[in-house]
C-alpha positions in Angstrom: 123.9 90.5 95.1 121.8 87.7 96.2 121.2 84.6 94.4 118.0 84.4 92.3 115.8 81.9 93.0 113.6 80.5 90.2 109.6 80.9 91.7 107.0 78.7 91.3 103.0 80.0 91.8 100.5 77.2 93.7 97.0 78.2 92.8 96.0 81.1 90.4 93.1 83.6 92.3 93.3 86.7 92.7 96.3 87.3 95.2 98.1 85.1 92.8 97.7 87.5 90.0 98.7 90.4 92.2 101.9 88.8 93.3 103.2 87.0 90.1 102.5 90.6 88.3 104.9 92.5 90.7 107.4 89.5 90.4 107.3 89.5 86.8 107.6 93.2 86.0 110.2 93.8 88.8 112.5 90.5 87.1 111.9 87.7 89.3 112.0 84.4 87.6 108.9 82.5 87.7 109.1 79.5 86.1 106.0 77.7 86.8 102.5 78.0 87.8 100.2 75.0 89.4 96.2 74.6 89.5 93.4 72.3 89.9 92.8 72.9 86.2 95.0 73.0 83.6 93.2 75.4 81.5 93.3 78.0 84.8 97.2 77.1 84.9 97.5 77.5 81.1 95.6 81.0 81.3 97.8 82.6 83.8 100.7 81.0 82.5 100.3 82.4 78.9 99.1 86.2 81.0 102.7 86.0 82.6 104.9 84.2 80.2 105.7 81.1 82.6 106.8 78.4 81.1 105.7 76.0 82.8 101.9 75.7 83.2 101.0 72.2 86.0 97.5 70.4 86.6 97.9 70.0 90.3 100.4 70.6 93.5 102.0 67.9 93.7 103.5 68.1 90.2 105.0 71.6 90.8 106.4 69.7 94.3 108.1 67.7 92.2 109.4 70.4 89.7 113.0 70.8 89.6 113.0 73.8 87.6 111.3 75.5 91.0 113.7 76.6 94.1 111.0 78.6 96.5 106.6 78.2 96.4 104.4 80.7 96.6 101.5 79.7 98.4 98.0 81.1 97.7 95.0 78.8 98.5 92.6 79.6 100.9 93.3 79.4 104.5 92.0 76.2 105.5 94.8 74.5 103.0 98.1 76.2 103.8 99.3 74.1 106.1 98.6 71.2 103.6 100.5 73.0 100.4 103.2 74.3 103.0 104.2 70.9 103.8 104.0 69.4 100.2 106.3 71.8 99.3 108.8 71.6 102.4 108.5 68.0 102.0 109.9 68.0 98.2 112.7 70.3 99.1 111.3 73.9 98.4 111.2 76.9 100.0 107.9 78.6 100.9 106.2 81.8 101.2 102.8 81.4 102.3 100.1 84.0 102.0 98.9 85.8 105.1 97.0 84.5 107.0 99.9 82.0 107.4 97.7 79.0 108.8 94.3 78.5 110.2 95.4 78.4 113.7 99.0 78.6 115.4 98.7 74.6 115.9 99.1 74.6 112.0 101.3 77.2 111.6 103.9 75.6 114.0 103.7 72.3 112.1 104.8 74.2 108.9 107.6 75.8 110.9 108.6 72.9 112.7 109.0 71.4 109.2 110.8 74.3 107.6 113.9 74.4 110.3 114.2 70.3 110.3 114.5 70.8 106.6 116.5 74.0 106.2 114.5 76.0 104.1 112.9 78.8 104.2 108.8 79.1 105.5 107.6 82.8 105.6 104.5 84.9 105.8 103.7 86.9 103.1 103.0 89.8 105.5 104.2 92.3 102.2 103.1 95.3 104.4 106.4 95.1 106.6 108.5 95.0 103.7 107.0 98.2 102.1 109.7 101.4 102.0 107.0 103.6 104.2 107.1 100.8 106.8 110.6 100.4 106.3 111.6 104.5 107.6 108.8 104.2 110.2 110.8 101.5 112.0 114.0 103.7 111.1 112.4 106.5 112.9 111.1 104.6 115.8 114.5 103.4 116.5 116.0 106.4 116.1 113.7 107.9 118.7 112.1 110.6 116.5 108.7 109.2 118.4 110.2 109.2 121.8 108.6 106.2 123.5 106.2 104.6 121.1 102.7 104.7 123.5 99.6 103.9 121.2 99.0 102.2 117.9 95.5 102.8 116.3 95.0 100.9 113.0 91.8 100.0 111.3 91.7 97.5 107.9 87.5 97.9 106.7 86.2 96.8 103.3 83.0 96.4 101.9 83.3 92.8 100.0 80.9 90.7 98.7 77.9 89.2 100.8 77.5 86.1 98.9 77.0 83.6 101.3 78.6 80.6 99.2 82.0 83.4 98.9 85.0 82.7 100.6 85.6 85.4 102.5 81.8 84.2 104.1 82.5 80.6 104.5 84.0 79.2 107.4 84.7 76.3 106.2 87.4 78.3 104.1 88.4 80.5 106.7 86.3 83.1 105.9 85.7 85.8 108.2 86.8 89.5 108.8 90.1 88.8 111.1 92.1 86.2 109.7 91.1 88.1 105.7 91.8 91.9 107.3 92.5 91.8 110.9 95.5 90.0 110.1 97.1 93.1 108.9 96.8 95.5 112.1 97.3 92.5 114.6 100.9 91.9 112.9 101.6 95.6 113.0 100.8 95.7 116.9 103.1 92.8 117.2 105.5 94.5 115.1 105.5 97.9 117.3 105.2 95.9 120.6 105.3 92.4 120.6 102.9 89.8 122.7 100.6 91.6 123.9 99.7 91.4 128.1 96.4 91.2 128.0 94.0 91.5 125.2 90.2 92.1 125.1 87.6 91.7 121.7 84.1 91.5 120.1 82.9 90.9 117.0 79.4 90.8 115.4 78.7 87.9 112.6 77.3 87.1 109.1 74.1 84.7 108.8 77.5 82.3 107.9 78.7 82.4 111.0 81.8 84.5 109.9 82.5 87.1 112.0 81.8 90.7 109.8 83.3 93.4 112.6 86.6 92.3 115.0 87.8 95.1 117.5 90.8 94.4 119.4 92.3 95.9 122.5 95.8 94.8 123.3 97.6 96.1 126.6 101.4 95.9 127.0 103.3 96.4 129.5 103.6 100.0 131.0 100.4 101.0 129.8 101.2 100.8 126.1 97.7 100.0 123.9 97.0 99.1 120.6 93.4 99.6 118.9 92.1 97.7 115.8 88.9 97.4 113.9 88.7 95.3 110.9 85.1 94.8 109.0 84.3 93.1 105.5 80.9 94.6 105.5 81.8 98.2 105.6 84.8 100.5 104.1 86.5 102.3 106.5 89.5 105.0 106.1 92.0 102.2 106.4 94.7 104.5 108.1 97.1 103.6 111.0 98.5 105.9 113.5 101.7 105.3 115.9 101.5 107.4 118.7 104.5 108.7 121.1 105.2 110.8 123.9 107.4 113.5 121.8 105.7 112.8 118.2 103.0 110.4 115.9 103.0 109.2 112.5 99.9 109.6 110.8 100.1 107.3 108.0 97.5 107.5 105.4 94.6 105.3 103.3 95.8 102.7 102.4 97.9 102.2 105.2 98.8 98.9 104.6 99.6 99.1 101.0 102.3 101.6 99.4 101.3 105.0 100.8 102.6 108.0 102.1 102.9 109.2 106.1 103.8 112.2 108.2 105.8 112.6 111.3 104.2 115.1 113.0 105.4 116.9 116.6 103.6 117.4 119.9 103.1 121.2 118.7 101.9 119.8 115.8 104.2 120.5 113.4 105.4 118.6 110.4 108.7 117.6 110.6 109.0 114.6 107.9 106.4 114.1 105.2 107.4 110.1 103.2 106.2 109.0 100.1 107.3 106.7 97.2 106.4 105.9 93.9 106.4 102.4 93.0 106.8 99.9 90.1 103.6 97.9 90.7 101.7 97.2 94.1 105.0 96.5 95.9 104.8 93.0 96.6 107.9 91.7 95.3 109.8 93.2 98.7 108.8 89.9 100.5 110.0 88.3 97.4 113.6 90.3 97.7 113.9 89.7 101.5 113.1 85.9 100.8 116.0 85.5 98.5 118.0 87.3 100.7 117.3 85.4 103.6 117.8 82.3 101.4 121.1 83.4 100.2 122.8 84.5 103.4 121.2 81.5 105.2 119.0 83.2 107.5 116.4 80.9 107.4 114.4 82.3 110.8 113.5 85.7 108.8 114.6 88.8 110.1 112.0 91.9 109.6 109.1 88.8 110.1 110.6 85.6 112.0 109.0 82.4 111.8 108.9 82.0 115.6 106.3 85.5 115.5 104.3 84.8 112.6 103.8 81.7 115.0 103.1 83.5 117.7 101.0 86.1 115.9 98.9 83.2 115.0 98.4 82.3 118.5 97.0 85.8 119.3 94.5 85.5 116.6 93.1 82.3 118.1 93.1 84.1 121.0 90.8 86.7 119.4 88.8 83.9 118.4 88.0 82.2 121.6 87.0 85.9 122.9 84.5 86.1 120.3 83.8 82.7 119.9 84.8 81.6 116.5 85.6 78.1 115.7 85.8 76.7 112.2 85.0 73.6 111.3 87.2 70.5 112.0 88.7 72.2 115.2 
């Protein structure tokens, strides 16, 4: 058993919602909420039945009824609410992406370990149970050696200029919203990549609408992405090896199912799982247990990559030339 940790939400948008509902109905104790407004932290405090409803951050910082912070403002603020939190004594799990830039994301890190608490990346993907056997059968060497990873994340979202996901003064743009996901699952498979290569095509905004990635590892491994918020792709992954693949299906990133399939193509393993909710209180279970057994570096995401994963996003960035403001 690991010990529970009472939750508190910082900001109430949509990813908020999404979270705090698979918390909720999978037992987690939230017991507070925080918001610019306290009518939009009454609202989703009365939707969830938290108790405690706060008009701004710093008041949930100060909380003592609250042990670990989720955080979901845009972007451009993590590293702002990170800190707050940290700096009162709470733990944090920040939504992806986990910064603006790995400059950022290594402050909120740096502060996490002087501290001893816990900072994570709400990366819920690698916490999902069809992720979960993949990496069983990649270690068990059901693939062979792993050789190619092709992953594509491609929604159509809204156009509105003044939008978030449009803005870059919020961080708007397709990578750090979608790309995040498949650049995380390259580092996951393979690590830093050797060399990497990108382009991208832009919104009137400025924020970029298409990324493609290529990212070479040693001994000729490659990983392929394409992430787009102005068009809706098939949003499946495959994990290519010499003796077998994994062709893991729409959604690939959220709760879905997979198939192991040989050279010959035969099926040898077909995975799926039924789930109470979206599945986003896994993070939330491996962040207690990390928590409880003290291991405060992470384990299936460390700090130290979601650091570095960071740094390979700004990488991406200065390939296809996106700053954002204040840089």
């Amino acid at each position: 058993m690991t010990e529970r940790l009472r939750w508190g939400i910082l900001a109430t948008g949509g990813i908020a919602r999404l979270m705090t509902s698979d918390l909720v109905a999978n037992g987690f104790d939230v017991t507070a909420v925080a918001s610019r407004r306290l009518d939009s932290a009454e609202a989703f405090a009365a939707e969830f039945g938290i108790p405690t409803a706060h008009v701004g951050y710093e008041a949930l910082a100060s909380d003592p009824d609250v042990d670990i912070v989720y955080v979901a403002t845009p972007h451009p603020v993590h590293v702002e609410n990170a800190l707050l939190m940290l700096e009162s004594g709470k733990h944090v799990i920040v939504e992806k992406p986990f910064a603006l830039n790995a400059r950022e994301a290594t402050a909120i890190a740096s502060l996490a370990k002087a501290r001893g608490l816990l900072a994570m990346e709400a990366m819920w993907t690698r916490y999902l149970p069809h992720m979960v056997r993949i990496r069983e059968l990649i270690a068990q060497g059901a693939l062979g050696e792993v050789r190619t990873l092709m992953a594509d994340h491609m929604q159509r979202l809204p156009d509105d200029p003044s939008h978030r996901l449009n803005s870059l003064e919020l961080g708007g743009g397709a990578l750090l919203d979608l790309g995040v996901y498949p650049v995380s699952f390259a580092w996951e498979l393979f690590g830093e990549p050797e060399t990497i290569q990108a382009t991208a095509t832009f919104k009137p905004t400025g924020a970029d609408a298409q990324v493609a990635t290529v990212f070479g590892y040693p001994g000729g491994r490659i990983a392929t992405s394409v992430s787009a918020s102005d068009t809706a792709g098939p949003n499946t992954a495959v994990v290519v090896g010499t003796e077998a693949r994994i062709e893991i299906d729409g959604v690939w990133f959220a709760n879905t199912s997979f198939r192991l399939i040989d050279s010959a193509g035969t099926v040898l393993e077909e995975f799926s799982q039924e789930l109470n909710g979206r599945g986003m209180h896994f993070q939330a279970e491996a962040a207690e247990r990390l928590v409880a057994s003290g291991e405060l570096g992470g384990d299936v995401l460390p700090i130290d990559e979601t650091v570095a994963i960071m740094g390979t996003l700004d990488r991406v960035r200065e390939l296809i030339g996106l700053r954002y403001p204040g840089e």
